[in-house]
PyMOL Python script that loads the backbone (N, CA, C, O; Angstrom):
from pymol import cmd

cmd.read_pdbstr("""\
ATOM      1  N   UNK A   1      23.127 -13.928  53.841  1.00  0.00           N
ATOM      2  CA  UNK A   1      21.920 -13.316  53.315  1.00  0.00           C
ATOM      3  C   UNK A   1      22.102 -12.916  51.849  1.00  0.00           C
ATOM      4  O   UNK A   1      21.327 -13.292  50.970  1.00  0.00           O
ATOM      5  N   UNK A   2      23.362 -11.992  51.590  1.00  0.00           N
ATOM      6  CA  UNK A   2      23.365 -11.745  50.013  1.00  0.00           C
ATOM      7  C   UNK A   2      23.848 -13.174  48.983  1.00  0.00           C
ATOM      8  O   UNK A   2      23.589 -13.430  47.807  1.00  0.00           O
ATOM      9  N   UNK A   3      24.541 -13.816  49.882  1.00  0.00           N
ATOM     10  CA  UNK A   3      24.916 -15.471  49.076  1.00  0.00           C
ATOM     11  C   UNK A   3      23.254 -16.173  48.643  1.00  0.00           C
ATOM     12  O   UNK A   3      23.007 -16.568  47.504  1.00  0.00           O
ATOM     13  N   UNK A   4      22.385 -16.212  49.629  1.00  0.00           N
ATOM     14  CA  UNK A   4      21.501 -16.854  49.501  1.00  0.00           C
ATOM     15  C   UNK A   4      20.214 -15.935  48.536  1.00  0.00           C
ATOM     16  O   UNK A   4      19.214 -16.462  48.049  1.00  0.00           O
ATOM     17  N   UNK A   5      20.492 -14.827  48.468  1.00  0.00           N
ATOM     18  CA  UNK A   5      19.626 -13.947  47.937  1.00  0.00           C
ATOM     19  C   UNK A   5      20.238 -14.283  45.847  1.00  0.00           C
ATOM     20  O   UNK A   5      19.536 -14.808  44.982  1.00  0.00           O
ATOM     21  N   UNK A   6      21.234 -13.914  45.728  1.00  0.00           N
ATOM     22  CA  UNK A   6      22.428 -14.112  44.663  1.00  0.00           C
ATOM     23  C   UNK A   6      22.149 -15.809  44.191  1.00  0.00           C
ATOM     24  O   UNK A   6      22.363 -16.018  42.997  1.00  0.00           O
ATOM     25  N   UNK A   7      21.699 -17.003  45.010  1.00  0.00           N
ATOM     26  CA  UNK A   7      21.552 -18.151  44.492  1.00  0.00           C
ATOM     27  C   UNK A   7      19.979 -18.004  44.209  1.00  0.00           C
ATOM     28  O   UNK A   7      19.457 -17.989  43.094  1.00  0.00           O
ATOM     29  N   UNK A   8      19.312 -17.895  45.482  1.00  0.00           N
ATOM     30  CA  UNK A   8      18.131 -17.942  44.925  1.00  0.00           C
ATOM     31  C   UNK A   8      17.540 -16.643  43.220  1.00  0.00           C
ATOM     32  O   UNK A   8      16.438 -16.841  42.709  1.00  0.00           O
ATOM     33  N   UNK A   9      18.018 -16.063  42.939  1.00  0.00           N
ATOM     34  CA  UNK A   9      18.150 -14.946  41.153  1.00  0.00           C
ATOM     35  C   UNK A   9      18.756 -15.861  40.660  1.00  0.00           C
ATOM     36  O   UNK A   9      18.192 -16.104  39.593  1.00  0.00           O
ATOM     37  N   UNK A  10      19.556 -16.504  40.798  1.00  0.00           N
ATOM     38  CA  UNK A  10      20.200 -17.682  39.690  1.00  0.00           C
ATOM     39  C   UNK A  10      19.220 -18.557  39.469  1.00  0.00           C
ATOM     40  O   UNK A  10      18.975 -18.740  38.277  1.00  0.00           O
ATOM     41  N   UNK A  11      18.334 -19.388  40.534  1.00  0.00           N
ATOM     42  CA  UNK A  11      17.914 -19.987  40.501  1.00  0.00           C
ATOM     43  C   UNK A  11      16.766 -20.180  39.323  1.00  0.00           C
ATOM     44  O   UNK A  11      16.457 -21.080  38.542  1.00  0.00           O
ATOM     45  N   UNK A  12      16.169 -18.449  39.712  1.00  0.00           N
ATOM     46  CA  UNK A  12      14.460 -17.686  39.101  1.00  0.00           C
ATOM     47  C   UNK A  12      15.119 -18.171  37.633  1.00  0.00           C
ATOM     48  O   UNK A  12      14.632 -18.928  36.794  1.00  0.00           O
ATOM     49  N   UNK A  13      16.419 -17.452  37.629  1.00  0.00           N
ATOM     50  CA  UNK A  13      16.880 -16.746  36.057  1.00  0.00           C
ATOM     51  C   UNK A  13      16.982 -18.139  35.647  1.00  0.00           C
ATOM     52  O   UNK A  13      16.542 -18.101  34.498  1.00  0.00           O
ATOM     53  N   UNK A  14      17.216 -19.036  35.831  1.00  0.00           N
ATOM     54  CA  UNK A  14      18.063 -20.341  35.213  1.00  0.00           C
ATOM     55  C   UNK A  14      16.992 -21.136  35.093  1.00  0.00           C
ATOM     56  O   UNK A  14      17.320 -22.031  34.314  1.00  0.00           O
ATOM     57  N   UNK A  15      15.351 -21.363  35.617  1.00  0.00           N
ATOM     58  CA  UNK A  15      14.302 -21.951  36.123  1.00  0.00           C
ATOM     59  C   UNK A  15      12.928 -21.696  35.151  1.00  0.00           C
ATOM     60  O   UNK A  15      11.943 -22.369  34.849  1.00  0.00           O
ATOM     61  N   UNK A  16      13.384 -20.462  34.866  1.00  0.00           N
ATOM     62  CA  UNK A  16      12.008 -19.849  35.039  1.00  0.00           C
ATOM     63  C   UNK A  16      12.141 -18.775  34.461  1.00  0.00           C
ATOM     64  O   UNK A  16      11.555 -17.865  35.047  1.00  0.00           O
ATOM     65  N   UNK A  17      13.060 -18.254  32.864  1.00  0.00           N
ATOM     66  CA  UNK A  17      13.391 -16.881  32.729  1.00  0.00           C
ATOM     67  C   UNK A  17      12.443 -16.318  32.492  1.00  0.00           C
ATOM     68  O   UNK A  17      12.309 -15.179  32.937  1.00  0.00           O
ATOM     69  N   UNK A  18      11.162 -17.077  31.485  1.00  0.00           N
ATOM     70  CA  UNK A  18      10.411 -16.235  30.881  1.00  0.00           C
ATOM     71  C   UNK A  18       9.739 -15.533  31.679  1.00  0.00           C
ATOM     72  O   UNK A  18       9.514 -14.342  31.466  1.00  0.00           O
ATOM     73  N   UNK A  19       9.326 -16.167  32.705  1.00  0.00           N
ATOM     74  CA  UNK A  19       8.224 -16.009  33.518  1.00  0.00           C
ATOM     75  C   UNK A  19       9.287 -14.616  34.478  1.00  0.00           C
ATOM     76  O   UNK A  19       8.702 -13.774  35.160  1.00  0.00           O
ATOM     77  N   UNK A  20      10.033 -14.621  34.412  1.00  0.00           N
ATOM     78  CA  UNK A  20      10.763 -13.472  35.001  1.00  0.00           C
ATOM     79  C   UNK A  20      10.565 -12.316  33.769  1.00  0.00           C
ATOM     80  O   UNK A  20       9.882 -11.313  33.974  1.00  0.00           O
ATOM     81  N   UNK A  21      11.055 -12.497  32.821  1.00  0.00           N
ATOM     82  CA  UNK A  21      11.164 -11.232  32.106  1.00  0.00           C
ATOM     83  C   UNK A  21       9.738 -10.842  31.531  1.00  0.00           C
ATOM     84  O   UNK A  21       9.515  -9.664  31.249  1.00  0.00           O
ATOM     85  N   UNK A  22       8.698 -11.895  31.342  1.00  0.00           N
ATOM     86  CA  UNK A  22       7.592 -11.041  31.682  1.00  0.00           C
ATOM     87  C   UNK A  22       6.855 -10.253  32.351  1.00  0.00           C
ATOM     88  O   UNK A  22       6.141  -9.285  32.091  1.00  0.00           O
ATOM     89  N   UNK A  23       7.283 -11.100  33.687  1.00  0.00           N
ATOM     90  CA  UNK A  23       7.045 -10.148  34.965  1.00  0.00           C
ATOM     91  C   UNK A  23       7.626  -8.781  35.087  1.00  0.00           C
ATOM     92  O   UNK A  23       7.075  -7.832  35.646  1.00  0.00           O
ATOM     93  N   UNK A  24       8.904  -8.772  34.453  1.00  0.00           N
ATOM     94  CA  UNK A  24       9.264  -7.435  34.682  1.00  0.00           C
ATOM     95  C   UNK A  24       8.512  -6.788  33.510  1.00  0.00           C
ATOM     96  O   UNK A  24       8.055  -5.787  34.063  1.00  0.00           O
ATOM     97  N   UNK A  25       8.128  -6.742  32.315  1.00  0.00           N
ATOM     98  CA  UNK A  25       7.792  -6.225  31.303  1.00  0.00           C
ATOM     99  C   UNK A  25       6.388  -5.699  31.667  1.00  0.00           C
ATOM    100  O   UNK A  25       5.973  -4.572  31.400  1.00  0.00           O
ATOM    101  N   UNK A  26       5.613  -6.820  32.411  1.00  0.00           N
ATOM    102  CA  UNK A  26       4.457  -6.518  32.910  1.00  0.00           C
ATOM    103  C   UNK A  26       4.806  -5.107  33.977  1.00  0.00           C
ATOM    104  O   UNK A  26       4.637  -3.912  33.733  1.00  0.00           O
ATOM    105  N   UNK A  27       5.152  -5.531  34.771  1.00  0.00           N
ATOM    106  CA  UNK A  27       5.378  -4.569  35.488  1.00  0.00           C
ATOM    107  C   UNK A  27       5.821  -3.208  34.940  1.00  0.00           C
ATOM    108  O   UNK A  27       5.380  -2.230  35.544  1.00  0.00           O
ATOM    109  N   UNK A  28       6.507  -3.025  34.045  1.00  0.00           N
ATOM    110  CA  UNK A  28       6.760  -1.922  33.306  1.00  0.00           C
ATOM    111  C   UNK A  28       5.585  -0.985  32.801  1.00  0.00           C
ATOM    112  O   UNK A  28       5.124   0.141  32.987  1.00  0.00           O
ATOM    113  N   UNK A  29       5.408  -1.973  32.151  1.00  0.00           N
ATOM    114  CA  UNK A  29       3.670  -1.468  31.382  1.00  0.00           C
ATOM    115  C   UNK A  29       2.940  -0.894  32.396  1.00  0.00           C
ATOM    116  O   UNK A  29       2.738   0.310  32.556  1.00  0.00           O
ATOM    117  N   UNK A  30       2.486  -1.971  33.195  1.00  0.00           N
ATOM    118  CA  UNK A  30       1.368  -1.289  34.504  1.00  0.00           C
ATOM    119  C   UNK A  30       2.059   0.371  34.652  1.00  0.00           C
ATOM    120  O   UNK A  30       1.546   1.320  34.058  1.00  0.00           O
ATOM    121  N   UNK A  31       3.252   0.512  35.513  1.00  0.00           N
ATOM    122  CA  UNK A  31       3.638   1.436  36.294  1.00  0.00           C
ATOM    123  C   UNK A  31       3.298   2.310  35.040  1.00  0.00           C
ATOM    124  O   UNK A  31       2.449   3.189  35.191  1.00  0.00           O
ATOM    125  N   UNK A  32       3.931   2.134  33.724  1.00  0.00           N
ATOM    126  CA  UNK A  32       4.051   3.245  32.448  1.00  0.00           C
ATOM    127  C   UNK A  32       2.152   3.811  32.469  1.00  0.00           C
ATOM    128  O   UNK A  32       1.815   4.994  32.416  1.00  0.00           O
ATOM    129  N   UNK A  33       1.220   2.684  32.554  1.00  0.00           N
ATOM    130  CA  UNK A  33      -0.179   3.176  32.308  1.00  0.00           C
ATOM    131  C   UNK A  33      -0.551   3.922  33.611  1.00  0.00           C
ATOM    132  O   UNK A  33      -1.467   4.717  33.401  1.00  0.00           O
ATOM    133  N   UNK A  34      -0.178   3.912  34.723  1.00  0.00           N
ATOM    134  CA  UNK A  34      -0.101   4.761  36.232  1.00  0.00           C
ATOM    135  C   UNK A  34      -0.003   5.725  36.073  1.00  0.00           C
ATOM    136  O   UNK A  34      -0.818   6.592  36.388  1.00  0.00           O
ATOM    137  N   UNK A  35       1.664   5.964  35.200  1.00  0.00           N
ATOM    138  CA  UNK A  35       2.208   7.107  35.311  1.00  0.00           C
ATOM    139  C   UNK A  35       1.492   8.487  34.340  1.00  0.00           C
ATOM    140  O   UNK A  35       1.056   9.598  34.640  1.00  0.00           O
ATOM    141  N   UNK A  36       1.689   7.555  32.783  1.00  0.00           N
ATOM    142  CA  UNK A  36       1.569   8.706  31.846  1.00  0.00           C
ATOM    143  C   UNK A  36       0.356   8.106  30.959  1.00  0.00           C
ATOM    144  O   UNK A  36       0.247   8.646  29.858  1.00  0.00           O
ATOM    145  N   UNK A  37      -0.510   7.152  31.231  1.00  0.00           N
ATOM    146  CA  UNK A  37      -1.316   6.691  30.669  1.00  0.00           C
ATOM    147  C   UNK A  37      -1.608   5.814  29.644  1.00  0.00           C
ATOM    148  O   UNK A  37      -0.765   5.183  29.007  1.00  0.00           O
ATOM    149  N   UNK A  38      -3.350   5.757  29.412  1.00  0.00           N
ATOM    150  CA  UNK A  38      -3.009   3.873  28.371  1.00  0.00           C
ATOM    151  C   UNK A  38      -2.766   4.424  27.335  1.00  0.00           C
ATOM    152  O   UNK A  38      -1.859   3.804  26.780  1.00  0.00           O
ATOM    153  N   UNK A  39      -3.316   5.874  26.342  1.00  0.00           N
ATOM    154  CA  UNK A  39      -2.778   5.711  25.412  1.00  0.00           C
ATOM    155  C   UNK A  39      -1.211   6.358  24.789  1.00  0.00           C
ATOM    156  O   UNK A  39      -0.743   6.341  23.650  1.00  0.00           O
ATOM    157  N   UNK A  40      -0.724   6.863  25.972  1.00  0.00           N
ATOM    158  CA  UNK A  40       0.788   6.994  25.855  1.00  0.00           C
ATOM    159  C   UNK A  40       1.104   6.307  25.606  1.00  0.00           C
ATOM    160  O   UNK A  40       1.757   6.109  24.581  1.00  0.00           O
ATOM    161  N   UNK A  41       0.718   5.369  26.647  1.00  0.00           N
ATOM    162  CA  UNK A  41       1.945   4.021  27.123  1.00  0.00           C
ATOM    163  C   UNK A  41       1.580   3.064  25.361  1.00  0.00           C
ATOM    164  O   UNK A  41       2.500   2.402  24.882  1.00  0.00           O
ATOM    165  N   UNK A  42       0.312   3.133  24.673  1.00  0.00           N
ATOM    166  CA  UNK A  42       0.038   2.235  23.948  1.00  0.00           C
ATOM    167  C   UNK A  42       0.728   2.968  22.438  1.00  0.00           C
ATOM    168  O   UNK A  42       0.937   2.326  21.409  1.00  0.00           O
ATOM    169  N   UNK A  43       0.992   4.387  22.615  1.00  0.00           N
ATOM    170  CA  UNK A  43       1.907   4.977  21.629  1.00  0.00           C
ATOM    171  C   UNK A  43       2.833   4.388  21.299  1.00  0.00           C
ATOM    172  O   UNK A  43       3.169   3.848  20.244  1.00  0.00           O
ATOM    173  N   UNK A  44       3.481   4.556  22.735  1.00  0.00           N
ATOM    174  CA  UNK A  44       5.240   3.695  22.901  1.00  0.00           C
ATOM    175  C   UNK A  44       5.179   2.738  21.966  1.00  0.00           C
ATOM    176  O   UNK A  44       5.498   2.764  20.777  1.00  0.00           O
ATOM    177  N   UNK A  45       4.569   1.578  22.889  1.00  0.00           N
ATOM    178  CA  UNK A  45       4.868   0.593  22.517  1.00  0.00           C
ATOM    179  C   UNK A  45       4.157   0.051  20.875  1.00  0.00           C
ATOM    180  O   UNK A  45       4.584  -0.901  20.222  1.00  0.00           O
ATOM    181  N   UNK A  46       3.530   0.537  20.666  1.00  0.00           N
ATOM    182  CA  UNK A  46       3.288   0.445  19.311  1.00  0.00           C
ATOM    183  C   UNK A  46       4.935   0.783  18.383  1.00  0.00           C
ATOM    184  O   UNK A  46       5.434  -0.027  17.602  1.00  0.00           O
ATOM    185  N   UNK A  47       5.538   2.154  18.725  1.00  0.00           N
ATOM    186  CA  UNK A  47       6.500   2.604  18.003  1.00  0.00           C
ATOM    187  C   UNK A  47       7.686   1.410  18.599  1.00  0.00           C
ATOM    188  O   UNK A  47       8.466   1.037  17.723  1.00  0.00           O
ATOM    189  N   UNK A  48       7.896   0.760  20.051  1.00  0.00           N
ATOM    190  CA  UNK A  48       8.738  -0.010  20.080  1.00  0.00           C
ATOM    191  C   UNK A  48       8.677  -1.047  19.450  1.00  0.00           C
ATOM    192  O   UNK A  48       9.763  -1.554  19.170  1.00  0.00           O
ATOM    193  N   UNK A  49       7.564  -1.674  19.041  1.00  0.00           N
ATOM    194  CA  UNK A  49       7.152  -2.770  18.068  1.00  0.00           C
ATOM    195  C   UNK A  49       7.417  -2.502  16.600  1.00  0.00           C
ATOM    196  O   UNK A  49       7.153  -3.450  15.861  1.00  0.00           O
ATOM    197  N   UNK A  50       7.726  -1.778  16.222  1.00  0.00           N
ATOM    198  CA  UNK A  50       7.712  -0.968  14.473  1.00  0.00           C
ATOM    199  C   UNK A  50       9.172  -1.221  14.633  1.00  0.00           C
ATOM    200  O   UNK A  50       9.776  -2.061  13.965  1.00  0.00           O
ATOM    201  N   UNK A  51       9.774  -0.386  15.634  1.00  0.00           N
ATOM    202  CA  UNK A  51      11.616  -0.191  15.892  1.00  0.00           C
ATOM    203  C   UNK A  51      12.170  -1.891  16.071  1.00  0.00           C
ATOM    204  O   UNK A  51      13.246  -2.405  15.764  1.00  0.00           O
ATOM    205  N   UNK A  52      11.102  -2.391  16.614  1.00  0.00           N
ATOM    206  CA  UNK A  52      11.763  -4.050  16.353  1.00  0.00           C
ATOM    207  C   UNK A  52      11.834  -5.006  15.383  1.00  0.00           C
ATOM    208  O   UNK A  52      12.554  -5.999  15.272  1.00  0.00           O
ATOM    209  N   UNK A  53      10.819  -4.465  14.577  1.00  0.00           N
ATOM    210  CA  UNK A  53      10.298  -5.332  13.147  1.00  0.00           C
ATOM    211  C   UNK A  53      11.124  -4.405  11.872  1.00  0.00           C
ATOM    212  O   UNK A  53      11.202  -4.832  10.720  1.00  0.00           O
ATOM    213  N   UNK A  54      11.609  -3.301  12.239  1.00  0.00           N
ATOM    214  CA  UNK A  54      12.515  -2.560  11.082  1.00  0.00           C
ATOM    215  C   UNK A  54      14.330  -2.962  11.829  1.00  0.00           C
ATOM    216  O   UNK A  54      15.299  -3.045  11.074  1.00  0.00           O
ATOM    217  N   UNK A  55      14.447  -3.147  13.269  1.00  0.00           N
ATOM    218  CA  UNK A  55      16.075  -3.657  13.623  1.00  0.00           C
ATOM    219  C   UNK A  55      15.825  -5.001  13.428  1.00  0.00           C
ATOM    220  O   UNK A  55      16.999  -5.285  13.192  1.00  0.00           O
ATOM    221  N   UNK A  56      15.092  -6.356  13.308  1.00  0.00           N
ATOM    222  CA  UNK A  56      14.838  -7.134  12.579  1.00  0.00           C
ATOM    223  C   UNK A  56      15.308  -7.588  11.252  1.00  0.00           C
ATOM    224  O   UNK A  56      16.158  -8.449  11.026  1.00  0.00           O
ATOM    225  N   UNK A  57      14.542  -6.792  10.298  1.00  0.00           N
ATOM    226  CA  UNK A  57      14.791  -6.388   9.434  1.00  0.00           C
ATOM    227  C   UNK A  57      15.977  -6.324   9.124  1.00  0.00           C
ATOM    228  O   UNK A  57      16.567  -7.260   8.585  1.00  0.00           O
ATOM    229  N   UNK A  58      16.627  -4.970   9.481  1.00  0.00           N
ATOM    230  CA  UNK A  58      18.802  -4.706   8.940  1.00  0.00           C
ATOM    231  C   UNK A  58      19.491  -6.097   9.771  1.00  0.00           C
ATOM    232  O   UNK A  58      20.515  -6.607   9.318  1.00  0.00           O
ATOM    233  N   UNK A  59      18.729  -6.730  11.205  1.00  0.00           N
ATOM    234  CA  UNK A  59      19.532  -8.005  11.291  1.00  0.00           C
ATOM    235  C   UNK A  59      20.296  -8.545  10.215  1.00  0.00           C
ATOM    236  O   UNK A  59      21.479  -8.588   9.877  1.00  0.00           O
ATOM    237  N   UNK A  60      18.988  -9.013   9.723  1.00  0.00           N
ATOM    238  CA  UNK A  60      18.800  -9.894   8.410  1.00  0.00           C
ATOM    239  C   UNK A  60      19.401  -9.334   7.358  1.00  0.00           C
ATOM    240  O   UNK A  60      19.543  -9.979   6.319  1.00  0.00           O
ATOM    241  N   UNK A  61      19.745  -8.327   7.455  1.00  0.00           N
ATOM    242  CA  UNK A  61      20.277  -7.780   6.130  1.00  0.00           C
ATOM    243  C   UNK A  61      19.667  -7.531   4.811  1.00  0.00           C
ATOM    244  O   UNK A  61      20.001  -7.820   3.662  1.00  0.00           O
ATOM    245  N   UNK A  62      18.695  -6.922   5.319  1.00  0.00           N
ATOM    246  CA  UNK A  62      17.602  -6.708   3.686  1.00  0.00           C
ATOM    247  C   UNK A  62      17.405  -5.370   3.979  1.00  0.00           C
ATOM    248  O   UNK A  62      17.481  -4.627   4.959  1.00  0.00           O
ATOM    249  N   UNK A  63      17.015  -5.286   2.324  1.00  0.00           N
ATOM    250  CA  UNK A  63      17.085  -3.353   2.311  1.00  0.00           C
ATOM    251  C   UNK A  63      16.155  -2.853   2.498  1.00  0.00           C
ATOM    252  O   UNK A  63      15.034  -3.078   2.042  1.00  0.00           O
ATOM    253  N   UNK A  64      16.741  -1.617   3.660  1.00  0.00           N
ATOM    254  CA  UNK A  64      15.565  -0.694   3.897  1.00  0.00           C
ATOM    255  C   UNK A  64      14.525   0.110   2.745  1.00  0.00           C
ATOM    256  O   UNK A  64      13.388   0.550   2.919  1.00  0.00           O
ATOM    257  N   UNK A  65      15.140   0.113   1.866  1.00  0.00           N
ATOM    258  CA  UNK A  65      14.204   0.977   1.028  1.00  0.00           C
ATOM    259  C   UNK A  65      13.099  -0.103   0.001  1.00  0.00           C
ATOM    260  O   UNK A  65      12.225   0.169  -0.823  1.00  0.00           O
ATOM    261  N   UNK A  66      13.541  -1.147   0.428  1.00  0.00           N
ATOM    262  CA  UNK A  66      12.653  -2.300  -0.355  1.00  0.00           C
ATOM    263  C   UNK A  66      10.911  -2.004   0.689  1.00  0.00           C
ATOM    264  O   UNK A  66       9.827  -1.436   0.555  1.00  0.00           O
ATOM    265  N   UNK A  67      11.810  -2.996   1.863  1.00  0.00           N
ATOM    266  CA  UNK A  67      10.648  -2.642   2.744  1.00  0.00           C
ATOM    267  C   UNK A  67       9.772  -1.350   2.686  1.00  0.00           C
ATOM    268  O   UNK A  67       8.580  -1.198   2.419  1.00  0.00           O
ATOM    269  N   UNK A  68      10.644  -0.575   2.986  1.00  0.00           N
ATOM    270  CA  UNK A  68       9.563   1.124   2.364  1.00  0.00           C
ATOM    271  C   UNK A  68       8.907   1.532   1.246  1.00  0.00           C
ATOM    272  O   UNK A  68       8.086   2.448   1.208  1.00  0.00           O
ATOM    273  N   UNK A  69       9.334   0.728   0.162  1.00  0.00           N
ATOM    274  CA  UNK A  69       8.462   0.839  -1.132  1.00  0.00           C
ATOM    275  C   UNK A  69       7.349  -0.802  -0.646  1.00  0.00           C
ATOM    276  O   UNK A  69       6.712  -1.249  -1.601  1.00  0.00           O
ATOM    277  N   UNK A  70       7.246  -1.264   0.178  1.00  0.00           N
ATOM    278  CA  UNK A  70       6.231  -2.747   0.643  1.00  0.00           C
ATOM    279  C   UNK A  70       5.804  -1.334   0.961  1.00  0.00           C
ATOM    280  O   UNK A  70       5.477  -0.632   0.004  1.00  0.00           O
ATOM    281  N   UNK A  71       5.762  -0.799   2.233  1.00  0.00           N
ATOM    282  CA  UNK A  71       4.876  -0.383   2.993  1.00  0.00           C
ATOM    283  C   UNK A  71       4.242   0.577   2.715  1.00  0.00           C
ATOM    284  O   UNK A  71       3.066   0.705   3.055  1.00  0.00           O
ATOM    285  N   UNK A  72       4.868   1.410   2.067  1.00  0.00           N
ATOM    286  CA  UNK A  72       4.493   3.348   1.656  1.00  0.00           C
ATOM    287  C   UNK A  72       3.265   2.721   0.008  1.00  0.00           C
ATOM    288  O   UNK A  72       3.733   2.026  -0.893  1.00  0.00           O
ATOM    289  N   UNK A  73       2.107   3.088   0.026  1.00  0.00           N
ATOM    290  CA  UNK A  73       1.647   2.751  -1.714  1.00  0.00           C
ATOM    291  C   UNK A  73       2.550   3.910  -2.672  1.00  0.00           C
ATOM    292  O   UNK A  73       3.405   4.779  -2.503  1.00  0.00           O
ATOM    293  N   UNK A  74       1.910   3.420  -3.555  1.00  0.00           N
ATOM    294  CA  UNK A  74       2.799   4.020  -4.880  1.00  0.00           C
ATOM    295  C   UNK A  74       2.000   5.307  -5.100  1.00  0.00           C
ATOM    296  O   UNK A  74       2.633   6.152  -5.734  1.00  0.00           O
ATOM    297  N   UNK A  75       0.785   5.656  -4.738  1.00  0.00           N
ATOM    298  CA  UNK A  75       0.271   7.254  -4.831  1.00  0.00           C
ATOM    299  C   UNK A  75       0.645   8.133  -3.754  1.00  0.00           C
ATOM    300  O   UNK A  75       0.276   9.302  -3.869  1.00  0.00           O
ATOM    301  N   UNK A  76       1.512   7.707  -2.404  1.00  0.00           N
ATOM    302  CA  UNK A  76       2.467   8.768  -1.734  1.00  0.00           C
ATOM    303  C   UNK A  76       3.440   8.896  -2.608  1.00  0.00           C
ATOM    304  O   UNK A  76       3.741  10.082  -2.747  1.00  0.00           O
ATOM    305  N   UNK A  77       3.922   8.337  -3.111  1.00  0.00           N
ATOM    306  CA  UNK A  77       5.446   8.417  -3.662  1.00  0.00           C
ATOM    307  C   UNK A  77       5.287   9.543  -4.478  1.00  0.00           C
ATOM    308  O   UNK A  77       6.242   9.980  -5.120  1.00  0.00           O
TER     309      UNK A  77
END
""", "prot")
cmd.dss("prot")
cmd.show_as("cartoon", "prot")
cmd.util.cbc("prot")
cmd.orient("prot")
């Protein structure tokens, strides 16, 4: 039962990842809008989307303060 359970997750994962890790992502979301709501949940993920496009970003190795003088105008400064 756990051999055949353990091949068939290899199978999903090796087959079919996307469609797995969306599913779980989906699923995340739903339960998150259940729990604490849409525009919590649409807080988050707004700020997890910013946190991915700025760790992106230092991937690549370009400077943070470049990007922040792109984004911030020059009458905050």
């Amino acid at each position: 039962m756990k051999e055949d359970m353990k091949n068939f997750m290899e199978a999903v994962w090796k087959n079919h990842r996307g469609r797995f890790i969306g599913t779980i992502i989906g699923l995340f979301i739903g339960l998150s809008v259940l729990v604490f709501g849409f525009f919590k949940t649409l807080f988050v993920l707004i700020c997890a989307v910013i946190g991915l496009y700025i760790g992106g970003k230092v991937d690549n190795h370009e400077d943070l303060f470049r990007l922040l003088e792109k984004l911030i105008p020059t009458r905050f400064r």
